[in-house]
N, C-alpha and C positions, 0 to 999 in steps of 0.2 A: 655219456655226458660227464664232465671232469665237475669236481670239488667246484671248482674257482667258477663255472657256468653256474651250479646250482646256486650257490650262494649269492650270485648276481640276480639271477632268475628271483629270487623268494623274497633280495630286498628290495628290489623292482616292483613285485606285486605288492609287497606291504607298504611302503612309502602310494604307491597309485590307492590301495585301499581308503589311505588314510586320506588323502588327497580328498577323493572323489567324496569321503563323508563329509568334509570340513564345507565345500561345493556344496552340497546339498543342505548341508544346516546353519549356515553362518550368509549372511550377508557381507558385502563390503563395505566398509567405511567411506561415503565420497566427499570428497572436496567441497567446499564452497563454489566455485566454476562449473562442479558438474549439477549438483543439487539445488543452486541459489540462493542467494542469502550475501551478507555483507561481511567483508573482514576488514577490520581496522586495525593498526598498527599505532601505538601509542607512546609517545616520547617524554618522560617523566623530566622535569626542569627543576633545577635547583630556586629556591626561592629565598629570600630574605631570613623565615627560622629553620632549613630543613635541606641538610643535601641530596639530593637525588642519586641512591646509591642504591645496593641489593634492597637491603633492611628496609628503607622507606619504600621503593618499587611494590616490594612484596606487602606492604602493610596497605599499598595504594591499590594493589590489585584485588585485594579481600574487602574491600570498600566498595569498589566498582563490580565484585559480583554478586554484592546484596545487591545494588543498584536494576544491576540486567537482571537478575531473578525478579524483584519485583515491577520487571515490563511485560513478563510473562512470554518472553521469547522460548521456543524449544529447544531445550539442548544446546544451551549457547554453552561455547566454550573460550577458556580465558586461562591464559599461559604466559609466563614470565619472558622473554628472550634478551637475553645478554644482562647486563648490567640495570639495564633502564627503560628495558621497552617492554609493551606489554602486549599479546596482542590477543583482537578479541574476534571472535567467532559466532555470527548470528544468521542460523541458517534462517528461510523464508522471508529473512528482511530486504524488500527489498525498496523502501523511501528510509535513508539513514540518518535522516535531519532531527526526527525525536531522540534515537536513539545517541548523538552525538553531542544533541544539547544535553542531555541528561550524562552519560558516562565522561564528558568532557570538562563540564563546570567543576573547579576545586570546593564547592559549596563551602568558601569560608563564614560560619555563620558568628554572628556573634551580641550580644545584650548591650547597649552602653544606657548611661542617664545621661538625661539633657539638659544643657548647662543653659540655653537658652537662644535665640538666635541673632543671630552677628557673624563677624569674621572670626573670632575665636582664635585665642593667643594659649601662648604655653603648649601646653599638654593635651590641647581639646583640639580638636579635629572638627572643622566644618563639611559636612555633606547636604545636599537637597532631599529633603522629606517628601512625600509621595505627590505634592502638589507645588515643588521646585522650592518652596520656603527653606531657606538654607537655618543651617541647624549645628551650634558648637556644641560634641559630642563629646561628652568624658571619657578616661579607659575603659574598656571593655572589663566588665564585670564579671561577665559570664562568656562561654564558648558552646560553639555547639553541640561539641564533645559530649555535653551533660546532656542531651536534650536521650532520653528513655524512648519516644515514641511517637510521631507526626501522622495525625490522619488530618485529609481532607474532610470535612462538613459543610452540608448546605443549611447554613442557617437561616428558616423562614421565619421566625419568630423575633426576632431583632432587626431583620431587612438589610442583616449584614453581605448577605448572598454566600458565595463561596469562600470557607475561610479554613483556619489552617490549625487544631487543636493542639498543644504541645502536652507531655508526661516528661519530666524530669527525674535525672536518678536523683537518691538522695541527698548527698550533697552537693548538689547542682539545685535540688529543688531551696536548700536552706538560701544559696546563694540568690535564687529568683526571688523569695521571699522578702529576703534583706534590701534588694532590687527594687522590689515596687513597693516598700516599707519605706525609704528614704522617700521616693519620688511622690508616694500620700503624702508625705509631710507638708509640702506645697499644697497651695490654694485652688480650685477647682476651675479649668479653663491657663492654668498658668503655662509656659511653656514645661517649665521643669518637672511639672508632675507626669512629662509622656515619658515612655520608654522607648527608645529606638533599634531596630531588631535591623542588623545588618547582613546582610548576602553579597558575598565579594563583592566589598566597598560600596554597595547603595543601598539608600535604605528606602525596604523594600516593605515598613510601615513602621508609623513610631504612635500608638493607642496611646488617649489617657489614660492614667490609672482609674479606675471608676470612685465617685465619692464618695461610694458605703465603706471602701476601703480604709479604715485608721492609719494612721501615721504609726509610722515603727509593726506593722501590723504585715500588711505585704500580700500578696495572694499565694494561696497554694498551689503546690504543686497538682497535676491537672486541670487547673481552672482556667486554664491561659489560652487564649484564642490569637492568632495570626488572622489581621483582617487590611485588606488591600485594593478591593473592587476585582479580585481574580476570578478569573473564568473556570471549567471546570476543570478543564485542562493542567489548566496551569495552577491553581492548589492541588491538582495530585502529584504534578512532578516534583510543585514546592516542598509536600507531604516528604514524596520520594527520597529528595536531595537530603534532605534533614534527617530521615531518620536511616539511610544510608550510611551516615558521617560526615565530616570534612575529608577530602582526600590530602594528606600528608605533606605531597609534594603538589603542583600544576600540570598537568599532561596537558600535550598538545598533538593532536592529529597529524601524524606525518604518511600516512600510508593508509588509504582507502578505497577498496574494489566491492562493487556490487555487479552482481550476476544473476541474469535472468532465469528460470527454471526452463525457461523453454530453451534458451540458449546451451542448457548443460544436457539435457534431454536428447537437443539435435545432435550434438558432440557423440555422446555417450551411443546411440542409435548411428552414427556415420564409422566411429570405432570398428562398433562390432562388424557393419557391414566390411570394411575395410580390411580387417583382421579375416574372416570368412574368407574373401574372396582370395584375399594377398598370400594367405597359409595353404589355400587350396593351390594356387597356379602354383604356387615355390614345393607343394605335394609332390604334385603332378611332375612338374622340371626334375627335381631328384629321382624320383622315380623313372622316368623316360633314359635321365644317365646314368646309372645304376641298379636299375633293373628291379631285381627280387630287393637287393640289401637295398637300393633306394626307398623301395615301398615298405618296407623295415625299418629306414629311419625315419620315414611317414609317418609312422605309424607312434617311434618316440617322440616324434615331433609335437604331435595331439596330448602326450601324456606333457610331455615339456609345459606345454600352455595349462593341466591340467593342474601339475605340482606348484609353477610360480602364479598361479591365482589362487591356491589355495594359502599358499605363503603368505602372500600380501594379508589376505583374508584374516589369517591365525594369529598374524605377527599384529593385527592390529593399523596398519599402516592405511595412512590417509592417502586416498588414491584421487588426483588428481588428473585435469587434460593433461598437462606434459607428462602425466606420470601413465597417463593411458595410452598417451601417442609411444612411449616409451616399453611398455609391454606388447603394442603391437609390433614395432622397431626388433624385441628381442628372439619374437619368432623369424621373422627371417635370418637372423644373425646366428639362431642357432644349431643352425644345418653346419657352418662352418667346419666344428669339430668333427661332425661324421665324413664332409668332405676333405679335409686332414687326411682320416682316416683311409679312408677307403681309395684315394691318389695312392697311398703310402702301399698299402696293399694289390694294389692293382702294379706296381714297381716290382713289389717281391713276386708277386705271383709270375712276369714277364720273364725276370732274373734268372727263376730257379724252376723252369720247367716242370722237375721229377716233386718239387714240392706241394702239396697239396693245400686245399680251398684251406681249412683252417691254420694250417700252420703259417700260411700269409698274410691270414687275417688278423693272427696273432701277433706277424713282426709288425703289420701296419699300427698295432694299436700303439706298439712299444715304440714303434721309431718316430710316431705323430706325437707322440708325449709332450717331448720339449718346446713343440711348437708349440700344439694346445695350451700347454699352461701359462708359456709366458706370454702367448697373444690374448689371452683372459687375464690375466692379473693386470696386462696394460691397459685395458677397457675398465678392468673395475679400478685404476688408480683413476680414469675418467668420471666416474661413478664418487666414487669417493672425495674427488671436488666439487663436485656439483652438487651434493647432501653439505659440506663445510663450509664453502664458500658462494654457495646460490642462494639465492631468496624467496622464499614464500613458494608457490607452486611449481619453481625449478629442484626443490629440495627432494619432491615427491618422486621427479624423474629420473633423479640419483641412485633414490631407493628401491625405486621399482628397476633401473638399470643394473643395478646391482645383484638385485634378488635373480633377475634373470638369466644372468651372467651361471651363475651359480646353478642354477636349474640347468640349465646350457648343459651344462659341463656333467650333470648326475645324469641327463637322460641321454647323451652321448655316449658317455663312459661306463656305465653299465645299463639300463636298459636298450639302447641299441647293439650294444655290445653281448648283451644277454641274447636278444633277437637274432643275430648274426649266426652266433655260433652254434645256437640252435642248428640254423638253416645248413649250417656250412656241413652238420655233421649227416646228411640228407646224401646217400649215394644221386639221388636225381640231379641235387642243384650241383654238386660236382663233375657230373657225366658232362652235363649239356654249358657250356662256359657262357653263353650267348641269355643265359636265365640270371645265373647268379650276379654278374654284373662287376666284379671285378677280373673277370677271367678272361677280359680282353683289355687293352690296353685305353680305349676311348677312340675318338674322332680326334679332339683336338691336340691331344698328344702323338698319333698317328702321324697328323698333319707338320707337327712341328718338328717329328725325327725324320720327315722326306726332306724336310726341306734345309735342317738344321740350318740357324742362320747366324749369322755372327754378330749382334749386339754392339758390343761393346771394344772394336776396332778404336771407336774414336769418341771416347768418351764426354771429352770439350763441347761436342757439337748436340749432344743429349743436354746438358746443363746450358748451354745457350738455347737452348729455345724453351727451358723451364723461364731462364732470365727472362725471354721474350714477354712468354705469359704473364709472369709477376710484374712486369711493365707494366702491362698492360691493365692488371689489376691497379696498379697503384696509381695510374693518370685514372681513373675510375673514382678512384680516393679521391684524388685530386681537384676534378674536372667536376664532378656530380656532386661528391660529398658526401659523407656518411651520414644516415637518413636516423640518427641516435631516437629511438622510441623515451616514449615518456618516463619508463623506468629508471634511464639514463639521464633526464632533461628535468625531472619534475616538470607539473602542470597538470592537468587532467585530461581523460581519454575518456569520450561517451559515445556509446552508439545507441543510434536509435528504430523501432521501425514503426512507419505512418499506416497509416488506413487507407490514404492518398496518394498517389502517385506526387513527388517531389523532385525539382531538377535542383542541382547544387545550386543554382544562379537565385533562384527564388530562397532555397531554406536560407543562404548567406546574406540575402537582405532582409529577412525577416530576422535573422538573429543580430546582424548587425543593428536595425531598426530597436533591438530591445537593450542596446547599450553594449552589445557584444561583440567591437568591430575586430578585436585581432583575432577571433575564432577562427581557426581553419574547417574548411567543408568538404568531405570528400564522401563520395559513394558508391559503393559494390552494387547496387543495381536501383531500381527506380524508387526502392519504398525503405531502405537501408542506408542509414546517412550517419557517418561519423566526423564526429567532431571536438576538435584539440585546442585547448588554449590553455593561458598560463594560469596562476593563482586563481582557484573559483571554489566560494563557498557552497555547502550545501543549498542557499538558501538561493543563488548563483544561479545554481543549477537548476532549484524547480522554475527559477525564472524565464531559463533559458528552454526547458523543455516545452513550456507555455507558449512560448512564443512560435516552436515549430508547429504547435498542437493547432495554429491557426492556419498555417496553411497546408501542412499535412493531415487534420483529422484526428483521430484517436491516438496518439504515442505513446508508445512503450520503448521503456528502456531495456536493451537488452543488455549494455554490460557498464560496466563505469569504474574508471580505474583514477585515482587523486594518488599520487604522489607530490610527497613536498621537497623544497631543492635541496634541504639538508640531505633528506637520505635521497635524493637523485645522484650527488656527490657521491653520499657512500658506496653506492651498486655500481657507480661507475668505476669507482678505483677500485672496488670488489673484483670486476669484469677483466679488468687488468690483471689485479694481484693472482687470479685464477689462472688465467692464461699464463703468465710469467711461471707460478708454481708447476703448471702443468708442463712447460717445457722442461724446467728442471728437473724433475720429477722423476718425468722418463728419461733423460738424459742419464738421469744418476743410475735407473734403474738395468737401462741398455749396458750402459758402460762397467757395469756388476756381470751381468749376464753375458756380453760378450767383447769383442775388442773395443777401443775404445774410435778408431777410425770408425765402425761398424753404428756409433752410438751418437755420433758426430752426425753423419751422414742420415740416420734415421730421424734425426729434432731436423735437421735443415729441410727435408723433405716435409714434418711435421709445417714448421716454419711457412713455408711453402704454401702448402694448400690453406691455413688460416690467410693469408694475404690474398691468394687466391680466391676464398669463399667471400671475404668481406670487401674484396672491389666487384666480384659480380654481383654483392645486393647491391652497391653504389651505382652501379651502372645502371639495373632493374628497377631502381629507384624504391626497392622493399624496405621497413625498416627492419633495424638492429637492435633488438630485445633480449628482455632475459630467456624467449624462447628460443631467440636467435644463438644466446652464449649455451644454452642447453646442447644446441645440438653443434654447434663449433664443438665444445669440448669431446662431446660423442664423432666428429670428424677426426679428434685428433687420437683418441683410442683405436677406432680402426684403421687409420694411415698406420700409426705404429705394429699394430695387429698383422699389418700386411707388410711390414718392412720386416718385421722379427720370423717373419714364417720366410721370407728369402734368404735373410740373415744365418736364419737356422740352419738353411741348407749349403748354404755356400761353406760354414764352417765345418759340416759332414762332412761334406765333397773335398774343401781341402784338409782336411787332418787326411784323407786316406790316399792324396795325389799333393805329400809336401812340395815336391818339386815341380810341379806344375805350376802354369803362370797365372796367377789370382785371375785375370780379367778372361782365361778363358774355363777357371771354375765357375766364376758368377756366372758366366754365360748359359755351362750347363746347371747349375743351379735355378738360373729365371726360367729356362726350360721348362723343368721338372715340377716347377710352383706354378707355372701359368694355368694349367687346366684348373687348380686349386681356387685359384686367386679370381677365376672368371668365372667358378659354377657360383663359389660363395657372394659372389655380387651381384649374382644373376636372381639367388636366393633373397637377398637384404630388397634388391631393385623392385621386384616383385612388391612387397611389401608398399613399397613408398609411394611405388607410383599412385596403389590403392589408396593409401592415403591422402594422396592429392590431387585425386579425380576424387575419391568418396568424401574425405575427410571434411569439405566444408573449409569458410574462410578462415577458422578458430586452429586448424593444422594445416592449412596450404605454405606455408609462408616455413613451417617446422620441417616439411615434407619435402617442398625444394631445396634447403639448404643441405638437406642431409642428402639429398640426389648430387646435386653440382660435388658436395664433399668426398662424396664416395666412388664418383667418378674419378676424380681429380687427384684422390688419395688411391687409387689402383691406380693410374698412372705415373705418380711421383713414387709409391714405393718402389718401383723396379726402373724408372727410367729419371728417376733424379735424386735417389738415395743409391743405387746400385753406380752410376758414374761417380756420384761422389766421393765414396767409399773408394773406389778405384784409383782415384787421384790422391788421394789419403793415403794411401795404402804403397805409394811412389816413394813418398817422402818420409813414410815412418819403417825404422830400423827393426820393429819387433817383428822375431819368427813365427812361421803357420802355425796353428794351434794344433792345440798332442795330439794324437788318436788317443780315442778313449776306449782303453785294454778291455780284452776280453775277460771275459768271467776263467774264474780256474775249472782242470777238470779234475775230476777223480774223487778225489772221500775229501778234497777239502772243501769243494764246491757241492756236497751232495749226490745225491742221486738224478738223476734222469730219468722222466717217466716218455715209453715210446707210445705217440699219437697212433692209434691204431688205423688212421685212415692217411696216416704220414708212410710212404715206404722209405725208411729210414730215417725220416729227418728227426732230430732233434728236439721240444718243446721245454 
């Protein structure tokens, strides 16, 4: 066994060690969608004394998590984003209407004296007092700012009921003093001896001073009572708000999803199922085609899943549904690089007869190189938009795509690779060719050297009927219409489920009946009913749930998604700006890496299948969501992924045959990438379909897009990125690309160490 196995070998075991402890004693961090609970999204506004910028955001957010700490929610979390938004995280909440009245109000509180009641001129400000008697109100005297401490008390001894005690700091409290010092000056019963205590602009009670009180005299600090005929309720939130703060700036609710625990529960439970079943059949498939090393990369494949959940786990990373659909997504994807490999290998071993199992296994790793790393850096430039440019639970997808990617590539690259050469240095699995699994050429490469067929004779006629398809996708645009989810549209998304069996005809009169005519109603089966309309408050909502509750029975909400048009606009032109950067992206990236015809021909294909994927939901009538833009951008990683692994080959093939005619290298290049190109999808396929028979309606909808995508992107990477390039390739003047020289020999290049189960070759 060589240096370079050992040390593969021992960091394989160490990295699974560590793995496997982090698994065993660390839990994951889930999402609000999986665990339940509400997140809101909070849009700070500039106001009259205060711009809405970091400084204020940040002073409004440490406001608002006294607030949610004292609701006694668990483990709420509350995080700045971007300039002005703030958002907030409360798991187990699932009626958001307390919580929304309370972290939403700017609690501007404030003290004035009462000039008396009239219209009130100059400086004095009229408002209605707690029994609509209007009230000309002097400058504010005091602020809330100064208020020290607000508890609720039930006062049975005065017959006040529910009322609202204050503590003022120091010089707040001299201020209160001076406050009801003036206003004893006045005669008892008079207007002007009450105080009027304001909460964003009403007042929300104006006491006499009492009479024992002296003039110039005033009351102290803690004596001071909040009284209003409040319920209990509502003198503790009063309590709450007050001694919370004022919040700096006004926020306003633009973004709010609640999620059922059962909802996140079935998710989390159809996953695993899905991931079980999808890693075993995609086992099983590699195994069957490759024999011993398939059951080999089986085998990295288990540790793969092992390393990127322990990742997630260690890094802390919020693991989310799209971010769960997307760890299941990265098991199938990451057979890929062992199937690189072992194509690559199964070539050399054909080539070079007298060559033996390891020394082929060895060109295969080095000549899949180039592929592997730039069909993975083009996945994680996919990854890496969709963490910068996605929202809320598409960010988690990025990260968990990413991490995967990354995993992919450690358990391909050396513990597969560790595995392998183990086996390879086995006189058995060498003896018998029909075991080890590269030592015969395949079926479907078999098949395609009988028949060799010529592709790309007439390249026009490949691109016209790609044209066809995209017609056909765009009167889909056209005709149906793109079905933009609420993400994109603002308005709110609720589902529900009854006790009762419900037909859409009846819940739509019943909620129509409750004042709710432009709801839409639709339903996935007899006791699950969703339904969409535009601007609706929380308060909307429990209205509206009410009303199914009558003719459905018991309801529960299972999910509830409020977005507002401002940032429906934003996500929208986000969705854009994503996909535009993502063309570019790779374009710039292709065109670095290889010719620039070659890089041309790879986006227009990319191009392609996005047009492609988004008139077949038009046509399906599915919507187009953020989970939708998730797995778009993850279409457009592996369309690229499979254009760069042709690409690769067509530029081997011609550096070593310049004079050769480009369209009959490609030709033998799609050759030689096809077995590649069909195990790896067969691999991914596996996965999805699990997904979208197991996965439940919460992944069906992620699950198809990425079937139709990955369909459609192994067909455009070779049969409408490969013409096109061809046609490029007509018209532009630059020459084949170099061969890339051999290594030198002799004492400048080193030594050479002889494979002892090589007769002669080289290593």
């Amino acid at each position: 066994m060589s240096r370079a196995t050992t040390v593969r070998a021992v960091l394989a075991a160490a990295v699974l060690l560590v793995s496997v402890f982090i698994t065993l004693t660390m839990s994951p961090r889930l999402g609000l969608d999986l665990q339940g609970g509400t997140r809101m999204v909070l849009q700070a506004k500039d106001s009259g004394s205060a711009k809405a910028d970091r400084e204020s955001t940040d002073r409004t957010l440490e406001v608002l998590r006294q607030r949610i700490d004292s609701l006694g929610v668990a483990e709420p979390a509350l995080t700045r984003s971007g300039e002005d938004r703030i958002v907030v995280e409360l798991p187990d909440v699932q009626d958001p209407r307390q919580a929304a009245d309370v972290i939403g109000k700017t609690a501007q509180l404030g003290f004035h004296a009462v000039q008396g009641s009239g219209t009130g001129t100059g400086a004095h400000t009229t408002l209605p007092d707690e029994q609509g008697t209007p009230l000309a109100l002097g400058p504010e005297r005091l602020s809330g700012a100064g208020v020290k401490d607000a508890t609720a008390q039930f006062d049975a001894q005065q017959g006040a009921g529910w009322t609202v005690s204050l503590d003022f700091h120091k010089d707040a409290g001299k201020q209160w003093q001076r406050l009801t010092g003036d206003a004893a000056c006045n005669p008892p019963g008079d207007q002007q001896r009450r105080v009027a205590i304001v909460l964003d602009g009403k007042v929300i009670s104006s006491p006499q001073v009492d009479p024992s009180v002296g003039c110039s005299v005033g009351l102290p600090s803690g004596s001071t009572q909040i009284t209003g005929s409040f319920s209990a309720d509502e003198a503790r939130d009063l309590a709450l708000l007050i001694k919370g703060g004022a919040l700096p700036v006004p926020v306003e609710i633009v973004e709010q999803r609640t999620v059922g625990p059962t909802l996140g529960a079935a998710a989390i439970d159809a996953s695993a199922r899905a991931a079980l079943i999808g890693a075993a059949a995609t086992a099983l498939f590699i195994t069957f085609v490759y024999r011993l090393f398939g059951a080999l990369a089986a085998v990295a494949l288990a540790a793969y899943g092992v390393i990127s959940y322990a990742a997630l786990v260690a890094l802390g990373v919020t693991l989310t549904l799209p971010g769960l659909a997307g760890f299941v997504l990265a098991i199938g994807m990451a057979v890929d690089a062992n199937v690189l490999v072992f194509e690559r290998a199964r070539e050399e071993y054909a080539d070079r007869r007298n060559r033996s199992l390891r020394s082929a296994l060895t060109a295969g790793f080095r000549n899949a190189w180039s592929a592997v790393a730039d069909s993975n850096v083009t996945t994680l430039i996919a990854a890496a938009l969709l963490f910068f440019l996605g929202a809320g639970p598409v960010k988690g997808f990025g990260v968990t795509l990413g991490i995967g990617v990354l995993a992919s590539m450690f358990s391909a690259l050396v513990i597969a690779r560790a595995l392998t050469e183990l086996a390879a240095g086995s006189r058995f699995v060498n003896d018998y060719r029909s075991v080890n699994g590269i030592g015969r050429p395949g079926r479907v490469r078999t098949w395609l050297n009988a028949r060799d067929p010529q592709l790309f004779r007439s390249p026009r006629r490949w691109l016209m009927m790609s044209g066809a398809v995209v017609l056909l996708a765009v009167s889909g645009i056209l005709v149906r219409g793109v079905d933009l989810g609420v993400e994109f549209t603002g308005g709110r998304l609720m589902e529900y489920s009854t006790s009762r069996t419900v037909d859409v005809e009846t819940a739509r009169d019943a909620i129509a009946a409750a004042g709710f005519d432009d709801a839409e109603v639709t339903t996935a089966d007899d006791r699950d009913l969703s339904v969409r309309t535009g601007k609706l408050d929380n308060d909307g909502e429990h209205a509206l749930r009410s009303a199914l509750a009558e003719v459905g029975g018991e309801t529960t909400k299972v999910r509830d998604e409020l977005i507002g048009p401002s940032l429906g606009d934003e996500l929208r032109r986000n969705a854009l700006i994503a996909l535009g950067v993502a063309v570019f992206v790779q374009l710039a990236y292709l065109a670095a890496r290889f010719r620039w015809t070659f890089a041309v021909a790879s986006v227009g294909a990319l191009v392609h299948d996005v047009i492609v994927l988004v008139g077949a939901f038009a046509w399906l009538g599915r919507p187009v969501d953020g989970i939708f833009l998730a797995a778009l951008l993850t279409v457009i990683g592996y369309s690229v992924n499979d254009s760069v692994v042709v690409f690769d080959r067509v530029r081997e093939l011609w550096a070593r045959n310049r004079r050769s005619p480009v369209a009959d290298v490609a030709n033998r290049a799609v050759l030689q990438t096809v077995p590649r190109t069909v195990n790896t999808g067969m691999g991914a396929l596996f996965i999805l379909v699990a997904l979208a028979v197991l996965g439940g309606d919460s992944l069906a909808d992620f699950a198809l897009a990425l079937l139709i995508g990955i369909c459609v992107g192994t067909y455009s990477s070779v049969l409408t990125a490969v013409p096109a390039a061809l046609l490029l390739e007509r018209s532009s003047k630059a020459p084949p690309p170099a061969r890339k020289r051999a290594p030198k020999r002799g004492a400048a290049a080193g030594r050479t160490r002889r494979d002892p189960a090589d007769n002669g070759a080289r290593v």
